[in-house]
C-alpha positions as CSV (number, residue, x, y, z in Angstrom):
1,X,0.0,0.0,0.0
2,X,1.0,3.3,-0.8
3,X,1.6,6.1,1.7
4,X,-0.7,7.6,-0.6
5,X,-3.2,5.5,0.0
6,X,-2.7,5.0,3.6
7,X,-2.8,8.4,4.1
8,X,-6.2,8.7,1.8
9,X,-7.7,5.4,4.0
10,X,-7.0,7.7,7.2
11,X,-9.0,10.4,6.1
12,X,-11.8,8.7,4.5
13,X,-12.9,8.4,8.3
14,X,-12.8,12.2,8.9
15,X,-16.6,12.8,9.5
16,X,-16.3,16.3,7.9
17,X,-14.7,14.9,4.9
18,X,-16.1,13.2,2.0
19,X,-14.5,11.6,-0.7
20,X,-15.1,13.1,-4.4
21,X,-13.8,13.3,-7.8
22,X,-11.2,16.3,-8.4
23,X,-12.2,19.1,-10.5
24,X,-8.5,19.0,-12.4
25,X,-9.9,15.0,-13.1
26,X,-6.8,13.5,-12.2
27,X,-6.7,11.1,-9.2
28,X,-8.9,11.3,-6.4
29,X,-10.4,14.4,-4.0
30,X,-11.5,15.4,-0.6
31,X,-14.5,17.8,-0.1
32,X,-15.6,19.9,3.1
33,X,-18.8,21.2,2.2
34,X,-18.5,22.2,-1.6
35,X,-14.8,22.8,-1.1
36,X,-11.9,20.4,-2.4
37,X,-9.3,19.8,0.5
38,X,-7.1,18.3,-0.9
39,X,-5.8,15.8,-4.1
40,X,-4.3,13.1,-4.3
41,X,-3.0,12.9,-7.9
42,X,-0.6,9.8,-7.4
43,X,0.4,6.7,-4.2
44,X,3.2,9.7,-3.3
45,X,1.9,13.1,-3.6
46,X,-1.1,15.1,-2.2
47,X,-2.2,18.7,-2.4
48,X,-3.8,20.5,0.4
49,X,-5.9,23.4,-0.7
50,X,-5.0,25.7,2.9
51,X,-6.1,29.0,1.4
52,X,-3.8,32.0,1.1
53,X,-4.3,33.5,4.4
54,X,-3.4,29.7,6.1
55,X,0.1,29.7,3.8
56,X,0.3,33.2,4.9
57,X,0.5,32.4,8.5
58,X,2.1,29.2,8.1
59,X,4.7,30.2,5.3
60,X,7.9,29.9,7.1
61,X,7.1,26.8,8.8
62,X,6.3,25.8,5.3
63,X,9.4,26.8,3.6
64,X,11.2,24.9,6.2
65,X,9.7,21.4,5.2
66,X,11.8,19.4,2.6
67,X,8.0,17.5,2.0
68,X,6.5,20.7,0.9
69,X,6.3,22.3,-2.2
70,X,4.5,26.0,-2.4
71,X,3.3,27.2,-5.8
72,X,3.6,31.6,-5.7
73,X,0.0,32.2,-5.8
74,X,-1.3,29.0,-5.3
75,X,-3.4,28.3,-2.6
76,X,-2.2,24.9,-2.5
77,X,0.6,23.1,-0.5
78,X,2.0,20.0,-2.4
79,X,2.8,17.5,-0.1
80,X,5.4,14.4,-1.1
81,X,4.8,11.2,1.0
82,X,7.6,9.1,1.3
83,X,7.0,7.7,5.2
84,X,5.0,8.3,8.5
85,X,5.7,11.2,9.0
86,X,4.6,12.8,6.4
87,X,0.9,11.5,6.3
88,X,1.3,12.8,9.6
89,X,2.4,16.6,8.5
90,X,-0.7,16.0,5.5
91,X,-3.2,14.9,8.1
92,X,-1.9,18.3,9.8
93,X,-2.5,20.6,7.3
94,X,-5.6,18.4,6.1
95,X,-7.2,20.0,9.8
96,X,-5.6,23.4,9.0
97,X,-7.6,23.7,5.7
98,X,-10.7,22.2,7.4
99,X,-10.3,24.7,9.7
100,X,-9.9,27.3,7.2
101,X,-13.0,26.1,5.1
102,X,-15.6,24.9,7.7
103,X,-18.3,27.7,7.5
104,X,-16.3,30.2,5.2
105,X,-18.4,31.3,2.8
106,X,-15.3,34.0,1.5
107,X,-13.3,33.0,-1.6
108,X,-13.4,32.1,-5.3
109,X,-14.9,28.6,-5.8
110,X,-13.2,28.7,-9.1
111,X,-9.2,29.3,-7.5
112,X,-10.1,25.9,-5.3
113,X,-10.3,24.1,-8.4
114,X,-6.6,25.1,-9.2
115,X,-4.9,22.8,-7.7
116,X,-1.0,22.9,-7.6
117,X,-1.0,19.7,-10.2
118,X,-2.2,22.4,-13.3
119,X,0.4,24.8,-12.6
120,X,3.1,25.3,-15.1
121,X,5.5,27.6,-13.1
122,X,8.6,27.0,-11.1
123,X,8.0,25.5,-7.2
124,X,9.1,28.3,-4.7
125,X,11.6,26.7,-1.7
């Protein structure tokens, strides 16, 4: 099994979670009401859609994590899973995001469908 999928297996059992098809159609989604959380576009990457005040915040923890990739502009984290510890850093930010989306009603449902996997531009360390 792939951490991928362990990490997906883990979350499926989040009751404010649900799982979904992404809107980029590639791989498989997690929705908060309406909103995508995150993507999981193959068994070793996942992206985690925090919203740009959350990176904000969180940016130089961010930066400092050699399993995270930010995207200027994006309002997605990328998140490579290569062991334990990081499902345990996605399952993190997974509860940051929810925490960011749960009752928000501000933001552009369209920008939550960009996920960092579209993005043609160089990943910001």
């Amino acid at each position: 099994m792939t951490t991928g999928l362990r990490a997906m297996t883990r979350l499926a059992d989040w009751p404010d979670l649900v799982e979904a098809r992404p809107s980029c159609g590639t791989g498989r989604a997690l929705r908060c009401e309406g909103a995508e959380i995150a993507h999981f576009h193959s068994g070793r990457m996942a992206d985690v859609h925090l919203s740009a005040p959350a990176i904000w915040r969180l940016r130089g923890d961010l930066k400092g994590s050699t399993a995270l990739r930010l995207v200027p502009g994006s309002a997605w984290v990328t998140v490579r899973l290569e062991c334990e510890s990081d499902i345990d850093l996605l399952l993190t930010l997974v509860s940051v995001a929810l925490k960011a989306h749960l009752g928000s009603t501000a933001g552009d449902p369209a920008q939550s469908a960009r996920c960092n996997d579209h993005r043609r531009v160089t990943i910001a360390r």
